[in-house]
LUMSEZA-613395 format. One record per residue (C-alpha): z, y, x. Coordinates in nm, 4 decimals, m for minus. Each point is the difference from the previous one (the first is absolute). Layout:
% LUMSEZA-613395
NODE Z Y X
...
% end
This chain:
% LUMSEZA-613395
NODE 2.9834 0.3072 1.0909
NODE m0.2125 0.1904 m0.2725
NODE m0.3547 m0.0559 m0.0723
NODE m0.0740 0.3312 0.2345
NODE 0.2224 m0.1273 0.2632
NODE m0.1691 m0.3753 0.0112
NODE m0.3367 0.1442 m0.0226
NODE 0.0457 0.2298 0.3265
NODE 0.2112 m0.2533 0.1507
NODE m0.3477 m0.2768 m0.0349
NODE m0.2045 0.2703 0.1107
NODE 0.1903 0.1025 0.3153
NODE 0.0394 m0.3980 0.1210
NODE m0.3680 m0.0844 m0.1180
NODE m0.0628 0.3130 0.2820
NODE 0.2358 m0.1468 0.2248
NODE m0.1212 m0.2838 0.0363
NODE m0.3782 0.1110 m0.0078
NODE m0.1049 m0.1554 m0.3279
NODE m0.1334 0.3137 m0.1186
NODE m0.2187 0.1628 0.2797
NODE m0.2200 0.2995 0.0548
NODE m0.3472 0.0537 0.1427
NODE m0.1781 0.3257 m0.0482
NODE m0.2597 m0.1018 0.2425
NODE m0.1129 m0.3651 m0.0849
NODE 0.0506 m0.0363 m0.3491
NODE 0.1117 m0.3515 m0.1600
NODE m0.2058 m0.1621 m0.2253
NODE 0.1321 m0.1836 m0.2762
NODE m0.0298 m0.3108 m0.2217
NODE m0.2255 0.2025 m0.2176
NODE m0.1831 0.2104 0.2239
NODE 0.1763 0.3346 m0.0212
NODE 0.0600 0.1706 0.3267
NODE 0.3319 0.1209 0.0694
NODE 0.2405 0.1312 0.3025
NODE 0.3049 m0.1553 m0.1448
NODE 0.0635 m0.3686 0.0207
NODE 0.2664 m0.1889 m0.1880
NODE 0.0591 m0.3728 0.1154
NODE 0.3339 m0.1221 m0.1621
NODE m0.0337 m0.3088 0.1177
NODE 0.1783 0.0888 0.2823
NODE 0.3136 0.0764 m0.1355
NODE 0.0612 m0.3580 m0.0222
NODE 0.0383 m0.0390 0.3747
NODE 0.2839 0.2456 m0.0143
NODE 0.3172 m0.1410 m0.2261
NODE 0.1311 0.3049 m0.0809
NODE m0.3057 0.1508 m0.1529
NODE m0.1134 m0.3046 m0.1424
NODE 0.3864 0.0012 m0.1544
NODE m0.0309 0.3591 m0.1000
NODE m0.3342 m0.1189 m0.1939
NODE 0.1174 m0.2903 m0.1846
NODE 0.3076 0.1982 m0.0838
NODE m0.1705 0.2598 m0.1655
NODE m0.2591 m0.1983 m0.1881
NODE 0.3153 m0.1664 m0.1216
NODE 0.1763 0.3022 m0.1258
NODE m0.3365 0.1110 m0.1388
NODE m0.0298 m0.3283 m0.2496
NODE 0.3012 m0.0147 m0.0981
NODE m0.0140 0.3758 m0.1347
NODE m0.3559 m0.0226 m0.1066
NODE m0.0263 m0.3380 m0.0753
NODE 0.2546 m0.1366 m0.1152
NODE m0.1407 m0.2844 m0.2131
NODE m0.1894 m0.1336 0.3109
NODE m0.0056 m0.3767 m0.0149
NODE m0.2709 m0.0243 0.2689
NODE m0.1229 0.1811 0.3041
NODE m0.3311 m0.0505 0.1033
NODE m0.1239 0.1407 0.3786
NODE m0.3682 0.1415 0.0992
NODE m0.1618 m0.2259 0.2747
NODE 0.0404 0.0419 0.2426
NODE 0.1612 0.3097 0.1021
NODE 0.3072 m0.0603 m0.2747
NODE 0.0204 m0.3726 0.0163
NODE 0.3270 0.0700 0.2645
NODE 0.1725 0.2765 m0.2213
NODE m0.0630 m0.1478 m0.3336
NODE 0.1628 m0.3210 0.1331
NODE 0.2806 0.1548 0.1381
NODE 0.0208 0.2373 m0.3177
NODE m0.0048 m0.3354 m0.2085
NODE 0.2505 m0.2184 0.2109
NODE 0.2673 0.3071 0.0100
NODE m0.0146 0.0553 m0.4596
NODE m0.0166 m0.3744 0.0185
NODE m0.3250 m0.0261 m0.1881
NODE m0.3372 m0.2170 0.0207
NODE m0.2706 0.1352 0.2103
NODE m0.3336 m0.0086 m0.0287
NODE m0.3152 0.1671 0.1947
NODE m0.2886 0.1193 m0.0759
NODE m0.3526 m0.0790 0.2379
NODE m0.2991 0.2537 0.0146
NODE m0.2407 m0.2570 m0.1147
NODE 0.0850 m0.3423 m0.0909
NODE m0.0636 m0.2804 0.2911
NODE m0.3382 m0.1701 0.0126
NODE 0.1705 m0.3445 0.0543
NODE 0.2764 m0.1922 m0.1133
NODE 0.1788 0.0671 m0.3535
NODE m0.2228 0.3554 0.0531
NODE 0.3575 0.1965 m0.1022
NODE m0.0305 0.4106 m0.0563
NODE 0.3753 m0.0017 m0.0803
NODE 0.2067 m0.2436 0.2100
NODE 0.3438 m0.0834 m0.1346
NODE 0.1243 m0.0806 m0.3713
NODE m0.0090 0.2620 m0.2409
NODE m0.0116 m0.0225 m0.3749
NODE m0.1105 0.1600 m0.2772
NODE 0.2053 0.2865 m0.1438
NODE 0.1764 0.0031 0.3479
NODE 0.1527 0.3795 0.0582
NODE m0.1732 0.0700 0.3734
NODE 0.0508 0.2535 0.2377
NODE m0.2977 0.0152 0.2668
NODE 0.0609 0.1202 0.3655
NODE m0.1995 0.1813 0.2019
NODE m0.0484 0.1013 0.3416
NODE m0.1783 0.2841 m0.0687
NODE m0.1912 0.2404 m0.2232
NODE m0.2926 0.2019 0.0454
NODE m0.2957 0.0374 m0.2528
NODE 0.1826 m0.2610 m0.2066
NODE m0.2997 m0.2534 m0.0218
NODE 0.0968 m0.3009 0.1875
NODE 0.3507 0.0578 m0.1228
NODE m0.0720 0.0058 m0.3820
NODE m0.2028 m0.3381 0.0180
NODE 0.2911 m0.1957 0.0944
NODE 0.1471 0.1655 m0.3658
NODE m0.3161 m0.1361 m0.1618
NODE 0.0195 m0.3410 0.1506
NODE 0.3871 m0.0329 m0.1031
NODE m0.1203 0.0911 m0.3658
NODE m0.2963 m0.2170 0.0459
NODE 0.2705 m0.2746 0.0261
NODE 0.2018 0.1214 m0.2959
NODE 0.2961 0.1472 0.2113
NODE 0.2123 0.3006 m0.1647
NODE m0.0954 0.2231 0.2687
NODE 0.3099 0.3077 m0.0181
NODE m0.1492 0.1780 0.3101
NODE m0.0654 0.0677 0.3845
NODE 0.1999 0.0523 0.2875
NODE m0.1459 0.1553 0.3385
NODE 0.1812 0.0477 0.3076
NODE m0.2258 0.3245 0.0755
NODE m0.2891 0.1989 m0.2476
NODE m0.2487 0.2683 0.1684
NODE 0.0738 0.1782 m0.3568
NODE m0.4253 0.0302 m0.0238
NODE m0.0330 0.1293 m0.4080
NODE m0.2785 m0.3065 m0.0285
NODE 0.2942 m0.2481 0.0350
NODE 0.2348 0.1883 m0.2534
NODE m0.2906 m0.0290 m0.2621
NODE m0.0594 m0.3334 0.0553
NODE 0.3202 m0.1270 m0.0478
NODE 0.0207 0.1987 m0.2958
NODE m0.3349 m0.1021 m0.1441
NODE 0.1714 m0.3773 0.0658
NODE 0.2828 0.0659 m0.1352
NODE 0.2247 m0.0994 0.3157
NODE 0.3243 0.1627 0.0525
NODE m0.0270 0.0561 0.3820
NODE 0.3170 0.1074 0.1912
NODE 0.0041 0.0444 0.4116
NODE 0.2689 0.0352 0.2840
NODE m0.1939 0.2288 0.1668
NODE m0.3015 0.2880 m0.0573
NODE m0.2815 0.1502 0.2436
NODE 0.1868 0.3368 m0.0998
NODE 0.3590 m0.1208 0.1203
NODE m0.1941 m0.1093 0.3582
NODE m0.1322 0.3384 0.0430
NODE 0.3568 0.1451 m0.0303
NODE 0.1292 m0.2089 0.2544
NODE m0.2746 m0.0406 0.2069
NODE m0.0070 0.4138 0.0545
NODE 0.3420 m0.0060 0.0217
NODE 0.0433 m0.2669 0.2654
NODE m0.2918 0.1571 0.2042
NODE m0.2279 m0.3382 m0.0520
NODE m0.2510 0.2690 m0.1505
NODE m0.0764 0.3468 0.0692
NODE m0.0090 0.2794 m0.2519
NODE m0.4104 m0.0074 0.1029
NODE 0.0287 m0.3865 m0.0971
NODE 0.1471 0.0425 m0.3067
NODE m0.2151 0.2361 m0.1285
NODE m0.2829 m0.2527 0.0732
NODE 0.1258 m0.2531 m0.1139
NODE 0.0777 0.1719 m0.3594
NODE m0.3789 0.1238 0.0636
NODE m0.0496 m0.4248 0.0213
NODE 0.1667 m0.0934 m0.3075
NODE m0.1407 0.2527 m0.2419
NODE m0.3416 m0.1635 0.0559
NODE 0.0572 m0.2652 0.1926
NODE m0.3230 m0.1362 m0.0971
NODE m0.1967 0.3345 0.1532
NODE 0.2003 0.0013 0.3350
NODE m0.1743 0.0090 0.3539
% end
């Protein structure tokens, strides 16, 4: 399976299996605040073997092109804690996870595993939208000395605020599946009508101005 192949083939199951929904009359709210009438919750792909295997797969194929060097891999909480560890286990390499703040008891950990310094690390990640939350698990693995080669995502909204992030941080991120590739399919497979689409490509040229 190609990189086009894998990438409409995660997009059709995530649909499937409604991890990605649509709601052009209540909007979802993220994390962050931004309104939107698409929701992606991977997390549910690891209730379903085969998607959760179609996944891990592809992360796999994706570090071993990319990455090749990767002596670690190192999972977002909490979202890629499941992946990454799978990921990991399958290239037979240490894993490691990352916290959004570090606990306020006990050995008060940001990073939890054993990683050292100079370590090549590959980081994966649910997913990726305005890059923020994303890029500070980077910094924190740099913070800690690790050789950090790049990012894996399992999906990326594509939003041009992300892309110059990641540049301006010099991570080399790399997905299995885009916000462009889900409109294909989504139109295709009739989740969406053409009306939808076209608001929804209204949505994520300013995403930030949508009502």
């Amino acid at each position: 399976m190609n990189k086009l192949e894998l990438s409409r083939s995660i997009s059709r199951n995530l649909l499937h299996i409604k991890a990605i929904k649509f709601n052009f009359k209540e909007l979802y709210t993220w994390a962050s605040g931004l309104k939107s009438p698409v929701y992606c919750d991977n997390r549910l792909s690891l209730s379903d073997s085969s998607v959760r295997s179609l996944i891990r797969d592809g992360f796999v194929e994706m570090i071993l092109t990319e990455f090749p060097g990767a002596e670690v891999i190192a999972g977002v909480a909490t979202g890629a804690i499941a992946q990454g560890a799978l990921v990991a286990d399958h290239l037979n390499l240490p894993f490691v996870y990352v916290r959004e703040k570090a606990k306020d008891h006990g050995l008060m950990r940001l990073i939890e595993g054993i990683i050292q310094a100079g370590q090549k690390t590959v980081i994966v990640e649910d997913l990726v939208s305005t890059g923020g939350s994303s890029l500070k698990v980077a910094h924190e693995l740099r913070k800690a000395e690790a050789n950090v080669l790049g990012m894996t995502a399992i999906f990326t909204y594509e939003f041009p605020e992300a892309k110059n992030r990641f540049k301006e941080n010099h991570c080399d991120l790399h997905t299995l599946s885009s916000f462009s590739t889900l409109m294909e399919v989504a139109l295709e497979e009739g989740y969406i009508t053409k009306e939808e689409a076209e608001q929804l490509e209204k949505w994520h040229q300013n995403p930030h101005a949508y009502m």
